[in-house]
MDTraj code that builds the backbone (N, CA, C; nanometers):
import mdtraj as md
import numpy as np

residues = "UNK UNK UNK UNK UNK UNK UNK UNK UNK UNK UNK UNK UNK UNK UNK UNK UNK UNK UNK UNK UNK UNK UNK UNK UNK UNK UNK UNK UNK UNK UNK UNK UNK UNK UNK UNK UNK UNK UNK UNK UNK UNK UNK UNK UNK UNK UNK UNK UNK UNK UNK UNK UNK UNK UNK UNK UNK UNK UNK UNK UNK UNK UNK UNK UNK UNK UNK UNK UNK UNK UNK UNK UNK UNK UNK UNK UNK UNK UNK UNK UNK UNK UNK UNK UNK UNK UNK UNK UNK UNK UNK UNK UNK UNK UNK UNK UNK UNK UNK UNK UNK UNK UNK UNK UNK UNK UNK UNK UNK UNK UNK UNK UNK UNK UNK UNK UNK UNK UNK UNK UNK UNK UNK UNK UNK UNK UNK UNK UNK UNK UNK UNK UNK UNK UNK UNK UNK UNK UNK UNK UNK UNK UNK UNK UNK UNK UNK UNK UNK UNK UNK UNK UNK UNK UNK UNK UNK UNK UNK UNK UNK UNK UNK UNK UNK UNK UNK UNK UNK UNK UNK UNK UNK UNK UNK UNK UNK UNK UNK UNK UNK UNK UNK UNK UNK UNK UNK UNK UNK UNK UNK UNK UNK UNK UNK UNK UNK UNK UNK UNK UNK".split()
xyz = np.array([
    [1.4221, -1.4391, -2.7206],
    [1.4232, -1.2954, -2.6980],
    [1.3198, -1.2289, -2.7870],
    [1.2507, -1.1276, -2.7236],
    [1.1553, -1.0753, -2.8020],
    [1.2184, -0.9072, -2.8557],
    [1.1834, -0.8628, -2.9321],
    [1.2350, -0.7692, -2.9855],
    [1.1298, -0.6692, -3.0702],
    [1.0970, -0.5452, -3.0207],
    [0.9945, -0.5042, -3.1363],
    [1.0506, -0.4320, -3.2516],
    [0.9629, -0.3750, -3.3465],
    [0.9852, -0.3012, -3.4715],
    [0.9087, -0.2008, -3.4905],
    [0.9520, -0.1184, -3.5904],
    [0.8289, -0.0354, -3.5971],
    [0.8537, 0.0727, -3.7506],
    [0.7899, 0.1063, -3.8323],
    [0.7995, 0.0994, -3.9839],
    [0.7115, 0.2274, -4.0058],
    [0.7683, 0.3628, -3.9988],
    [0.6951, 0.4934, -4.0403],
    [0.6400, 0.4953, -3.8957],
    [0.6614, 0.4866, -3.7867],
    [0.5343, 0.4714, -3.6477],
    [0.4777, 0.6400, -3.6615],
    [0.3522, 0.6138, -3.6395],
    [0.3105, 0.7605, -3.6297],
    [0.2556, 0.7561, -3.4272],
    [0.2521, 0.9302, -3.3775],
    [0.2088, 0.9192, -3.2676],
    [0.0600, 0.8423, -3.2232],
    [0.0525, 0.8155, -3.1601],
    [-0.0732, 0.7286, -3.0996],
    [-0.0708, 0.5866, -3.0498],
    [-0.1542, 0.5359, -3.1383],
    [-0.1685, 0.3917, -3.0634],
    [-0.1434, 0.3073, -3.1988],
    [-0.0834, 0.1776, -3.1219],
    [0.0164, 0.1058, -3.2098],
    [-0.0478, 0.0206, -3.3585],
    [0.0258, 0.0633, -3.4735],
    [-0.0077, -0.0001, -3.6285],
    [-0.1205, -0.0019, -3.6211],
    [-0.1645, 0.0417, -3.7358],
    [-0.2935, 0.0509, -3.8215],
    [-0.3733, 0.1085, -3.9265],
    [-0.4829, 0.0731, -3.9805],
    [-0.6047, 0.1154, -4.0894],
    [-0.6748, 0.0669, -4.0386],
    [-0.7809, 0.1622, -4.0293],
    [-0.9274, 0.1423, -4.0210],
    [-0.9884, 0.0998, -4.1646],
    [-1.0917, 0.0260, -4.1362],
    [-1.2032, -0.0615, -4.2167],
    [-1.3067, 0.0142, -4.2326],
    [-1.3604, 0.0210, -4.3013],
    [-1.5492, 0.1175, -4.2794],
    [-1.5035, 0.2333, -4.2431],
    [-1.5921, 0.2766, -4.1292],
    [-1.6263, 0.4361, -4.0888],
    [-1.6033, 0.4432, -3.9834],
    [-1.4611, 0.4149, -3.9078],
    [-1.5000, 0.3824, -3.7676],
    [-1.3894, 0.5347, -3.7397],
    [-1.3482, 0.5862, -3.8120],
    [-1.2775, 0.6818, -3.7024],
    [-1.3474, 0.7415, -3.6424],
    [-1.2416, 0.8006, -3.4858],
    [-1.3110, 0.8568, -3.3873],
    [-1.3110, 1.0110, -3.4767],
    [-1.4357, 1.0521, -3.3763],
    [-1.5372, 1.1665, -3.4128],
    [-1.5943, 1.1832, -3.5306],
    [-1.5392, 1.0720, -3.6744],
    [-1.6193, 1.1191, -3.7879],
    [-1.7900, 1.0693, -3.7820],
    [-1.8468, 1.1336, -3.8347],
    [-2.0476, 1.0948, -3.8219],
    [-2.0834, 0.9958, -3.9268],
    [-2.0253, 0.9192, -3.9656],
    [-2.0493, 0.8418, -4.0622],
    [-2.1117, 0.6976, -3.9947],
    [-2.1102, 0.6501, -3.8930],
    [-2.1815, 0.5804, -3.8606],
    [-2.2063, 0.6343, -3.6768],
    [-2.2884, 0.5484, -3.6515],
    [-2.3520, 0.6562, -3.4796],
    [-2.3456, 0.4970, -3.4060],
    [-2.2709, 0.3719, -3.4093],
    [-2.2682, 0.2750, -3.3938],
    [-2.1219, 0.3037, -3.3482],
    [-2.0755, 0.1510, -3.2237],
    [-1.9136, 0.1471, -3.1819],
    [-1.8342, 0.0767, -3.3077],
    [-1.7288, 0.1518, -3.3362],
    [-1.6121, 0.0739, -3.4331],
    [-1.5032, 0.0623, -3.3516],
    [-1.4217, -0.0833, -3.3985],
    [-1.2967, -0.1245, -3.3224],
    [-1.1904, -0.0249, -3.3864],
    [-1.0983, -0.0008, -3.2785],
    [-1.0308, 0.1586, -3.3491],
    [-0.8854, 0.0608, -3.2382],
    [-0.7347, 0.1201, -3.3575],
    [-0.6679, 0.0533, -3.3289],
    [-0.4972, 0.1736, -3.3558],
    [-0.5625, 0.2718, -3.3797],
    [-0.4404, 0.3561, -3.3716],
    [-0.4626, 0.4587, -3.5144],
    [-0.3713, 0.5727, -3.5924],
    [-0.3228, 0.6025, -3.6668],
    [-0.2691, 0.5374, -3.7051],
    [-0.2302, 0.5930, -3.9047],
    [-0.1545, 0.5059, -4.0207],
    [-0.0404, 0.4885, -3.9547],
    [0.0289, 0.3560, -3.9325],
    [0.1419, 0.3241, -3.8809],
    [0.1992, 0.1803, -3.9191],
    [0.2891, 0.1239, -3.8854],
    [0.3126, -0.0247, -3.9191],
    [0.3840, -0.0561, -3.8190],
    [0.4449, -0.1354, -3.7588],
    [0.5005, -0.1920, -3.6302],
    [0.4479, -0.3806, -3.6017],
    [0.5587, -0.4511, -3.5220],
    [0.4907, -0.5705, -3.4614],
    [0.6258, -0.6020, -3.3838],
    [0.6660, -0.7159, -3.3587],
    [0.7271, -0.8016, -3.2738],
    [0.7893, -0.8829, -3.3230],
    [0.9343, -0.9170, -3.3357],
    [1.0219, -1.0165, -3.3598],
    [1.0483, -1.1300, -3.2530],
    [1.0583, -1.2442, -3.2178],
    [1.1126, -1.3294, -3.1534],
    [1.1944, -1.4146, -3.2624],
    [1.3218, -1.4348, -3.1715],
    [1.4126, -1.4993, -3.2474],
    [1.4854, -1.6300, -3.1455],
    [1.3673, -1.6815, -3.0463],
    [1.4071, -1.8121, -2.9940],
    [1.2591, -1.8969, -2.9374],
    [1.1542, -1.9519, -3.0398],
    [1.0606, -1.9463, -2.9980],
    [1.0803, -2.1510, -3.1115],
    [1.0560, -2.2454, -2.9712],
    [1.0953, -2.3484, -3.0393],
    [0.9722, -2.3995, -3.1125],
    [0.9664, -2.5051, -3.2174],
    [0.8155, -2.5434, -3.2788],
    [0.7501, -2.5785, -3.1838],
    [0.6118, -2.6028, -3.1923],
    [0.4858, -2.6069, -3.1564],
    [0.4708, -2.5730, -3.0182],
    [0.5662, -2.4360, -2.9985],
    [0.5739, -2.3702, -2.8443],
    [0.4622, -2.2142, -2.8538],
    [0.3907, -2.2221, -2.7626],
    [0.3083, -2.1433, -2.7518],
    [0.3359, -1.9994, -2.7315],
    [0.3377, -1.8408, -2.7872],
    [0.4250, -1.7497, -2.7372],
    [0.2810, -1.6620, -2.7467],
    [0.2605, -1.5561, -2.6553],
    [0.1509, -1.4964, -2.6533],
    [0.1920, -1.3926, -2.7064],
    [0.1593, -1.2960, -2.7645],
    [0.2081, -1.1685, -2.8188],
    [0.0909, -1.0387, -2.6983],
    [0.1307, -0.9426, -2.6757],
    [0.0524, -0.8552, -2.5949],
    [0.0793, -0.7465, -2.6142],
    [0.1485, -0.6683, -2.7385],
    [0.2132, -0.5615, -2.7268],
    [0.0627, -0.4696, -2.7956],
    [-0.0029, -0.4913, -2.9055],
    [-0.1501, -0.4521, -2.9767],
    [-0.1909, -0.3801, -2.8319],
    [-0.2665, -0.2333, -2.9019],
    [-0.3870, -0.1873, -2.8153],
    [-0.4714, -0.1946, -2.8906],
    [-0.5665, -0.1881, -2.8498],
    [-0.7033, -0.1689, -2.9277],
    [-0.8348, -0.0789, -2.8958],
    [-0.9095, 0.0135, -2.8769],
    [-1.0217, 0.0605, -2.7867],
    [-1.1404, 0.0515, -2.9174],
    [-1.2537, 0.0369, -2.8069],
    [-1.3712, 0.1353, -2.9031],
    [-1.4227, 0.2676, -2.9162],
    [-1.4232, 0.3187, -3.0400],
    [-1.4229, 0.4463, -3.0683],
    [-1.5465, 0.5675, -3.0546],
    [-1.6380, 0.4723, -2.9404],
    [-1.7461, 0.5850, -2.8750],
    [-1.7865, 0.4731, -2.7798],
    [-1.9019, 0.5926, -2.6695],
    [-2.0061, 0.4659, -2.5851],
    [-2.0294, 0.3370, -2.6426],
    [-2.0210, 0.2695, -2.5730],
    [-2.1047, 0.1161, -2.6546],
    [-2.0004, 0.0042, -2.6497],
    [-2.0642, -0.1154, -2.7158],
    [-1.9461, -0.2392, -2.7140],
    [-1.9625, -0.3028, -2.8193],
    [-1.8246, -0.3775, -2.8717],
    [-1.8502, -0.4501, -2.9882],
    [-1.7625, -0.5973, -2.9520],
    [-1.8244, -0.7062, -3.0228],
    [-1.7683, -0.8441, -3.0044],
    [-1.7297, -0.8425, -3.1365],
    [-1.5802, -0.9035, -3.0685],
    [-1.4880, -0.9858, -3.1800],
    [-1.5100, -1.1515, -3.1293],
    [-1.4867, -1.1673, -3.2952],
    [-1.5746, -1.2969, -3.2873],
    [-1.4364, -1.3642, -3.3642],
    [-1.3504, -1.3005, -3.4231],
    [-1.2466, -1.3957, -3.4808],
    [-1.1367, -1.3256, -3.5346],
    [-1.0093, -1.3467, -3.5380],
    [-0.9029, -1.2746, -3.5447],
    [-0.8137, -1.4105, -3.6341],
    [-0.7580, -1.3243, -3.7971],
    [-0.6766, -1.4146, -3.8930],
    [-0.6144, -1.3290, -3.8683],
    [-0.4632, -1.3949, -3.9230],
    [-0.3369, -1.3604, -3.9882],
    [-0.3723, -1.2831, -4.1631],
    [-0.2916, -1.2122, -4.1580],
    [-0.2629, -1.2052, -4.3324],
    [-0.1602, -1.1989, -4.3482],
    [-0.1595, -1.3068, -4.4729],
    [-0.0146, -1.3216, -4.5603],
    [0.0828, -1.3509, -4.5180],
    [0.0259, -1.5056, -4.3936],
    [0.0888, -1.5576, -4.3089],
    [0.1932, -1.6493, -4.3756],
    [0.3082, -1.6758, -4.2997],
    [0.3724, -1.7511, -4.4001],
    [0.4553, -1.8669, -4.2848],
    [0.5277, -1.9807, -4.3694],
    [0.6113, -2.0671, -4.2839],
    [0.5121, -2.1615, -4.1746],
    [0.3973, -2.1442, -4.2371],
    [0.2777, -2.2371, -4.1332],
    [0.2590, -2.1633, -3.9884],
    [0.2870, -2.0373, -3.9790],
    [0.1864, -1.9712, -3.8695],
    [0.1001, -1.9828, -3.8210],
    [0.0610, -2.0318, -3.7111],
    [-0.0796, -2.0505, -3.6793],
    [-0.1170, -1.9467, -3.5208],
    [-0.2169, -1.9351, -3.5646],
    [-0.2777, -1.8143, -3.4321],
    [-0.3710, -1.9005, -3.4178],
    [-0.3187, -1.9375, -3.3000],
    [-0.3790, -2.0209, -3.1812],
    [-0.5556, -1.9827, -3.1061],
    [-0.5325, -1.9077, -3.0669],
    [-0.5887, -1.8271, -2.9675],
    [-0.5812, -1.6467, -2.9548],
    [-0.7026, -1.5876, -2.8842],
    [-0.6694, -1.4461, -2.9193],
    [-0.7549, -1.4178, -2.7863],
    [-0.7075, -1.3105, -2.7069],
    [-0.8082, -1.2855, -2.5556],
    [-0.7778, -1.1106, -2.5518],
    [-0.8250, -1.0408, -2.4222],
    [-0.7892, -0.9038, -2.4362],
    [-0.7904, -0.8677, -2.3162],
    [-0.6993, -0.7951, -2.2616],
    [-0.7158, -0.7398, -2.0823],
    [-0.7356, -0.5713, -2.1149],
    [-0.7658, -0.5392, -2.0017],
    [-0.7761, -0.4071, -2.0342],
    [-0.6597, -0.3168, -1.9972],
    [-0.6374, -0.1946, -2.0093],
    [-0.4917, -0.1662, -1.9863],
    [-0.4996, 0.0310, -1.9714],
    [-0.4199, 0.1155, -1.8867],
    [-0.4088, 0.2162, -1.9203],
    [-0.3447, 0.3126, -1.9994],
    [-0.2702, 0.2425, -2.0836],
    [-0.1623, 0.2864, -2.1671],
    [-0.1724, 0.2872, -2.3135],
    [-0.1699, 0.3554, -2.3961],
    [-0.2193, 0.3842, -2.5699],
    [-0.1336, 0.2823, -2.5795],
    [0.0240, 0.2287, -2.5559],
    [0.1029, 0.1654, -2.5925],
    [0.1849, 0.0374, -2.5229],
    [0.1093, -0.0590, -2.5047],
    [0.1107, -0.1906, -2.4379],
    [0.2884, -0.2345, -2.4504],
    [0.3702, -0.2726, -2.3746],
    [0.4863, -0.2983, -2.3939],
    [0.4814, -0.4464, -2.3613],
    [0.3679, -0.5003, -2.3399],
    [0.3753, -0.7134, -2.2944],
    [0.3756, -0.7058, -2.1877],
    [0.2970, -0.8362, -2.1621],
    [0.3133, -0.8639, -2.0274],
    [0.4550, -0.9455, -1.9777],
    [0.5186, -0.9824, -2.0571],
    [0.6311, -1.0379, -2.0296],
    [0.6852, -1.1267, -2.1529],
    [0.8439, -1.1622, -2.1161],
    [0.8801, -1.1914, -2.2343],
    [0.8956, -1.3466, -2.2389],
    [0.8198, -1.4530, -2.1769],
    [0.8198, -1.5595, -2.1590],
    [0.7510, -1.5933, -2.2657],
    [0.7279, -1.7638, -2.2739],
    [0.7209, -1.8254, -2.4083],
    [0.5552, -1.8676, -2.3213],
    [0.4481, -1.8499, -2.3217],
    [0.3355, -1.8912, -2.2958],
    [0.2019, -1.8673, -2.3482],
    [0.0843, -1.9430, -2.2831],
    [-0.0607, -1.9798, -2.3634],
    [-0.1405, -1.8817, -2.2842],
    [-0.2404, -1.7744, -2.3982],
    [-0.3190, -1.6909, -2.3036],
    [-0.3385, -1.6941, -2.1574],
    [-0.3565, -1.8480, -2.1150],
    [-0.4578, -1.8733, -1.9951],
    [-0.3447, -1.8890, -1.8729],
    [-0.2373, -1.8484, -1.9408],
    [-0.1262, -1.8393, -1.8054],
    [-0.1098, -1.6986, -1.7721],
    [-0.1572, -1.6454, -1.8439],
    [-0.1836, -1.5015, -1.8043],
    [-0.2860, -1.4487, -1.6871],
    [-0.4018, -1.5365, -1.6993],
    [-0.5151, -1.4864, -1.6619],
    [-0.6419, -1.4918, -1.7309],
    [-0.6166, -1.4679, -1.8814],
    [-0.6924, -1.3676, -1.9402],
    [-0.7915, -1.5151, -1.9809],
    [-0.9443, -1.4640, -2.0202],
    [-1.0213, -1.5474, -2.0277],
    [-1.0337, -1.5173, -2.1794],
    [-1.0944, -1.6344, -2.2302],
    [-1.0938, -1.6901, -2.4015],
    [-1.2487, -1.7578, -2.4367],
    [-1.3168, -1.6626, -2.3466],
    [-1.4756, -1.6738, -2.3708],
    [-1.4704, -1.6298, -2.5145],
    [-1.5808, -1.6583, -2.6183],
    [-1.6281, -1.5915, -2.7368],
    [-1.7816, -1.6050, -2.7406],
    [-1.8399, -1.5028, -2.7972],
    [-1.7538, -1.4035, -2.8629],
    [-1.6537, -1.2812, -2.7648],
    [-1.5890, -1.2223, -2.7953],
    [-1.4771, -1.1489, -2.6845],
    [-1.5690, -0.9867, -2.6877],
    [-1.5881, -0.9120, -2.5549],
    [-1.6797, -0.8459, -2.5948],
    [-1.5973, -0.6611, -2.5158],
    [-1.5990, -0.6265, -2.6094],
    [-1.5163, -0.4962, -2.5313],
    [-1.5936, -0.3824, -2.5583],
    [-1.5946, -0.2889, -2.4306],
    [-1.6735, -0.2017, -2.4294],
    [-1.6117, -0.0734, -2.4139],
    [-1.7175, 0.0332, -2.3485],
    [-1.6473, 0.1433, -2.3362],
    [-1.5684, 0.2764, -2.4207],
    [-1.5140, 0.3375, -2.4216],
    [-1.4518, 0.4425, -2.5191],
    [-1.2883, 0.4892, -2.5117],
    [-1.2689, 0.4866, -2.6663],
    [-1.0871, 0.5338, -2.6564],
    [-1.0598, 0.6861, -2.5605],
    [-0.9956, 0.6475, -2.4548],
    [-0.9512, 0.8014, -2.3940],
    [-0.8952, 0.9033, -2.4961],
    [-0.9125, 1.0124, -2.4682],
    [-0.8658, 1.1536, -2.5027],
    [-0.7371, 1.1505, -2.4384],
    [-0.6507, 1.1509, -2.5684],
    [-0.5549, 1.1838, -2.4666],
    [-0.4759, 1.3161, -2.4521],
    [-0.5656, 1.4054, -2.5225],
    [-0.4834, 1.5344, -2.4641],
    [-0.6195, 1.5976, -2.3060],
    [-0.7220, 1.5050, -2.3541],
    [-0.7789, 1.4895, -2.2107],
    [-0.8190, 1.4193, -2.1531],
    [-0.7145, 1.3569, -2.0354],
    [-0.7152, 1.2300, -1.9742],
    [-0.8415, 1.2453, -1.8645],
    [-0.9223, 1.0767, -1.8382],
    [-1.0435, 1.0576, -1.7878],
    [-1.0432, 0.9504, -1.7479],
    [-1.0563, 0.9440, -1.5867],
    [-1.0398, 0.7914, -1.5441],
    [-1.1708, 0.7563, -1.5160],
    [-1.2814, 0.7931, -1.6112],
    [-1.3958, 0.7303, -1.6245],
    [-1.4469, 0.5849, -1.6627],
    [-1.5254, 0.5443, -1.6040],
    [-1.5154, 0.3899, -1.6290],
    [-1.5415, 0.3396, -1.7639],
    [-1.5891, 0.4443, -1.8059],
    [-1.6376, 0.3929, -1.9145],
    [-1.5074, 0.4603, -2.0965],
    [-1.3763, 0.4940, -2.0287],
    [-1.3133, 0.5234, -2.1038],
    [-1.1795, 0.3969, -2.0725],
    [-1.1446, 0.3319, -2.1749],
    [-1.0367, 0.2591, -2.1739],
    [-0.9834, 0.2100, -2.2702],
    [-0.8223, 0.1484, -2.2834],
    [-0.7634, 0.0949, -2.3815],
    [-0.7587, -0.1146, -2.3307],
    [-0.7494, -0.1686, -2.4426],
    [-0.7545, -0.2889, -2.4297],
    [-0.6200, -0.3645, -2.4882],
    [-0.5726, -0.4339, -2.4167],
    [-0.4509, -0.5233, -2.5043],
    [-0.4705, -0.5997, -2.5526],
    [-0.4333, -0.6094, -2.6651],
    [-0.5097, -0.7488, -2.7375],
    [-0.4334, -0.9023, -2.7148],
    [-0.4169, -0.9875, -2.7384],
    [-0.3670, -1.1260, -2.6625],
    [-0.3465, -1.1713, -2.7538],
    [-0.2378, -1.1769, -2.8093],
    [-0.2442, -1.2741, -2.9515],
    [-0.1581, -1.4184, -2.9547],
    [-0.2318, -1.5038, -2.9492],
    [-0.1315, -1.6821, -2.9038],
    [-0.0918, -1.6991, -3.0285],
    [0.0607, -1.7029, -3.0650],
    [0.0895, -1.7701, -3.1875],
    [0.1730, -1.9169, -3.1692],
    [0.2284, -2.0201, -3.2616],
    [0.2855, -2.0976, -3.2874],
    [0.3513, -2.1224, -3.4162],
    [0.4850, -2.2023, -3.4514],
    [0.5249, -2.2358, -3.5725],
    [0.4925, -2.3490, -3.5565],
    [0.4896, -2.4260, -3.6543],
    [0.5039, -2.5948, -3.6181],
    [0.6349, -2.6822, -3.6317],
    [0.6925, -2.5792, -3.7326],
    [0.8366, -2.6592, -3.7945],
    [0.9469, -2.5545, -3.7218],
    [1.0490, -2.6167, -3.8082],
    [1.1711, -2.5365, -3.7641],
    [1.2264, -2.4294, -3.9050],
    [1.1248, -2.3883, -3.9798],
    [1.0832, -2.2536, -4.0312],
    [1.0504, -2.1342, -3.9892],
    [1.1097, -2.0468, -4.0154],
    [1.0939, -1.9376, -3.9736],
    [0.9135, -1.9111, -4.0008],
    [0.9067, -1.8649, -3.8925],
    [0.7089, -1.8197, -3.9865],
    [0.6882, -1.6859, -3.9381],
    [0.5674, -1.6379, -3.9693],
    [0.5319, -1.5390, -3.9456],
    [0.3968, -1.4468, -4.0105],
    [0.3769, -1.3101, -3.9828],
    [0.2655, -1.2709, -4.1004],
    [0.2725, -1.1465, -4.1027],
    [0.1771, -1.0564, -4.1812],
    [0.2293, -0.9167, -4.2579],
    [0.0970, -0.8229, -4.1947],
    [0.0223, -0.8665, -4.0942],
    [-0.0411, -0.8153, -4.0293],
    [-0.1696, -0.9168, -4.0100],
    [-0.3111, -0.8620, -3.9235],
    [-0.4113, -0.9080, -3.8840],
    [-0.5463, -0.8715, -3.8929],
    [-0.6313, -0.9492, -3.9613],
    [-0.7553, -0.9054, -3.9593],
    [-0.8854, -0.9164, -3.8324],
    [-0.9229, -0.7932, -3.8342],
    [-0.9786, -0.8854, -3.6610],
    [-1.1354, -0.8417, -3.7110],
    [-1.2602, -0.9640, -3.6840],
    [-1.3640, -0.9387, -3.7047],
    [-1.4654, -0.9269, -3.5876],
    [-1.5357, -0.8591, -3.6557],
    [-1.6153, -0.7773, -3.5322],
    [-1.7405, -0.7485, -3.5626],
    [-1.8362, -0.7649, -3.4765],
    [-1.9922, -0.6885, -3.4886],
    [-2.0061, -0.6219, -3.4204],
    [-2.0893, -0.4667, -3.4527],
    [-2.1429, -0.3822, -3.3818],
    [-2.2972, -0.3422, -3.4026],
    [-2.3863, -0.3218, -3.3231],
    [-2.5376, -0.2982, -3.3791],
    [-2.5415, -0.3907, -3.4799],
    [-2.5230, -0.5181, -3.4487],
    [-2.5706, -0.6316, -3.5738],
    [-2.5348, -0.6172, -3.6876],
    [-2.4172, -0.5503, -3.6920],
    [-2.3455, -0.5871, -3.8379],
    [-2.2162, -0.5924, -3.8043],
    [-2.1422, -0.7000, -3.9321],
    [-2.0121, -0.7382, -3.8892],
    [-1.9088, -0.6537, -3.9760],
    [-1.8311, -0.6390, -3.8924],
    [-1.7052, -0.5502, -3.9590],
    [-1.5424, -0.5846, -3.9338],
    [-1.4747, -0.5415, -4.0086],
    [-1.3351, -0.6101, -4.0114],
    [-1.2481, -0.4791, -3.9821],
    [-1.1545, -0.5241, -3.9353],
    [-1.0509, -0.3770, -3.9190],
    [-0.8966, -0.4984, -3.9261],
    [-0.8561, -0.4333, -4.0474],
    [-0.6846, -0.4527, -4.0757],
    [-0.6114, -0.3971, -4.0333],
    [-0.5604, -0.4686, -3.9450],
    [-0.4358, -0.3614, -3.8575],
    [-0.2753, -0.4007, -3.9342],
    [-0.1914, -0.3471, -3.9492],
    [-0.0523, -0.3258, -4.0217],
    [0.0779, -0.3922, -3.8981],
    [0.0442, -0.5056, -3.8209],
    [0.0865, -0.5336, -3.7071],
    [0.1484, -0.6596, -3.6774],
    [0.2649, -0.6485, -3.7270],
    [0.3313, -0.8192, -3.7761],
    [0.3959, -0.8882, -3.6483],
    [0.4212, -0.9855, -3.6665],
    [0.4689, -1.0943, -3.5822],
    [0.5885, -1.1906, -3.6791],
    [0.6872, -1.1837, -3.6400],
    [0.7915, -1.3097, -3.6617],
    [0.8420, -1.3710, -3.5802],
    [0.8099, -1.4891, -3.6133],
    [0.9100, -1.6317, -3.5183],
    [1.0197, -1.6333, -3.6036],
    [1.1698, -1.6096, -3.5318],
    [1.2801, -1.6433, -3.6381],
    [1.3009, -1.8046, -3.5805],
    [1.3720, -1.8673, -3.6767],
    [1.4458, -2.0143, -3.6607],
    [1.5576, -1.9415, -3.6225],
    [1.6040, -1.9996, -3.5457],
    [1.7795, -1.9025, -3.4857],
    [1.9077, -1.9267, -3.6053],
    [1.8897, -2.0486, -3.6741],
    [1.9713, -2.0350, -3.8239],
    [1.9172, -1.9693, -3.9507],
    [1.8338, -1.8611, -3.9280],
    [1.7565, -1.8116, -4.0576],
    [1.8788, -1.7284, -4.1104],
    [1.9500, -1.7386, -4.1720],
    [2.0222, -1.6478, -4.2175],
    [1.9610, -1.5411, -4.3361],
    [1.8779, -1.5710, -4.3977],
    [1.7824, -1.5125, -4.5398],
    [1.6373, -1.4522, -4.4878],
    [1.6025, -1.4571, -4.3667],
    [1.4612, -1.3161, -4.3474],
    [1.5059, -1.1940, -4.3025],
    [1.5336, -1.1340, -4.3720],
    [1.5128, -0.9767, -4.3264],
    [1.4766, -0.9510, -4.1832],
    [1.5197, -0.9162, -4.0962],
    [1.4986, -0.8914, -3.9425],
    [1.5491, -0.9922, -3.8965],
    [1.5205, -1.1182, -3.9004],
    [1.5807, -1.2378, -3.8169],
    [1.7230, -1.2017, -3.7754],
    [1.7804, -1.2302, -3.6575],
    [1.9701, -1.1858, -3.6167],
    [2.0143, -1.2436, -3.6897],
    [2.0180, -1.3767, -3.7188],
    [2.1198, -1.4473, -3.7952],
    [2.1343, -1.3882, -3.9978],
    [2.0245, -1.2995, -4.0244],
    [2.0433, -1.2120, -4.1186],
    [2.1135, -1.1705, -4.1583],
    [2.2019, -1.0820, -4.0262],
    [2.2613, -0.9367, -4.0603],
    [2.1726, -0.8301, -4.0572],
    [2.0964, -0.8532, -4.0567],
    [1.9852, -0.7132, -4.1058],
    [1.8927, -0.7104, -4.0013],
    [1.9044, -0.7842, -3.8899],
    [1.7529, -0.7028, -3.8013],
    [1.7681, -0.5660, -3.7604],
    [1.6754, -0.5537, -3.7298],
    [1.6289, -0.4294, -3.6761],
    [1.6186, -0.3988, -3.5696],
    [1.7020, -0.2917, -3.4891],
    [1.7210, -0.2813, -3.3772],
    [1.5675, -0.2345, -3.2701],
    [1.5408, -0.2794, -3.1507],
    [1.4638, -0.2208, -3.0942],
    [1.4322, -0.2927, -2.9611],
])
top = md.Topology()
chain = top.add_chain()
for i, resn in enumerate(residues, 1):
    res = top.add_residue(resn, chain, resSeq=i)
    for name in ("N", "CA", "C"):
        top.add_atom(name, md.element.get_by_symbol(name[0]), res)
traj = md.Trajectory(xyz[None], top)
């Protein structure tokens, strides 16, 4: 069962800090930055996800924050723990600031659809959303995130770094956007059911 969370959520688009200069409309750079929401924190609990089973995560939006396109070239964990491993990472495009998954099945990007070319190259601009534009060149992106445990440890991580170039320079954006695999006997992680303490959602 998948289950989300969400920690101070502010309105917009889901968990995050920006890196560099990328907010939308500030003039600090005239180049595309990967833009991933307002200060917020939020991610996704699963609490039946067996070892070395593949679970895609899809709930992340992501857009770029003017004309133009930028490639992500690689996406870590931070302050991953219990041997987490992120598999794989892809992106569909989507109309919604706030991606709810494509479903709650246990599967590998490529059963989705979604292609796992790199570098991953997204274009276009974050919609307005107090003024909506079904221009082609305005859109939100879901991000695809393949995780795995290997053991029968709970794992997980405390958010994601996703790297990126724009106009030939590379840039990072930390998003505040966690993921847990519970072991279904975790009685001691915070959120896991067998806790006491998850968090409803």
């Amino acid at each position: 069962m998948k289950r989300g969370f969400a920690r101070s959520m502010a309105a917009g688009l889901t968990g995050v800090a920006l890196s560099a200069c990328g907010l939308i409309g500030g003039a600090a750079a005239d180049y595309p930055h990967l833009y991933a929401g307002d200060d917020a924190r939020a991610g996704v609990i699963y609490d039946d996800v067996a070892p070395n089973q593949s679970t895609t995560v899809s709930d992340l939006v992501v857009c770029v924050d003017r004309p133009g396109k930028v490639e992500v070239t690689r996406v870590e964990s931070r302050e991953a723990f219990g041997g987490l491993e992120l598999e794989q990472f892809a992106a569909m495009p989507t109309h919604e600031a706030r991606a709810s998954g494509f479903g709650e099945g246990h599967k590998a990007i490529t059963e989705y659809g979604a292609q796992i070319t790199k570098p991953l190259v997204l274009n276009g601009r974050c919609p307005d959303p107090d003024k909506p534009d079904d221009s082609p060149i305005t859109r939100y992106y879901s991000l695809l995130l393949q995780y795995a445990r290997p053991g029968t440890q709970t794992a997980g991580n405390h958010g994601i770094v996703i790297w990126y170039t724009s106009a030939g320079r590379e840039h990072s954006l930390f998003v505040e956007w966690e993921v847990l695999l519970c072991d279904k006997s975790d009685t001691t992680t915070e959120d896991c059911p067998a806790s006491g303490a998850a968090v409803a959602g």
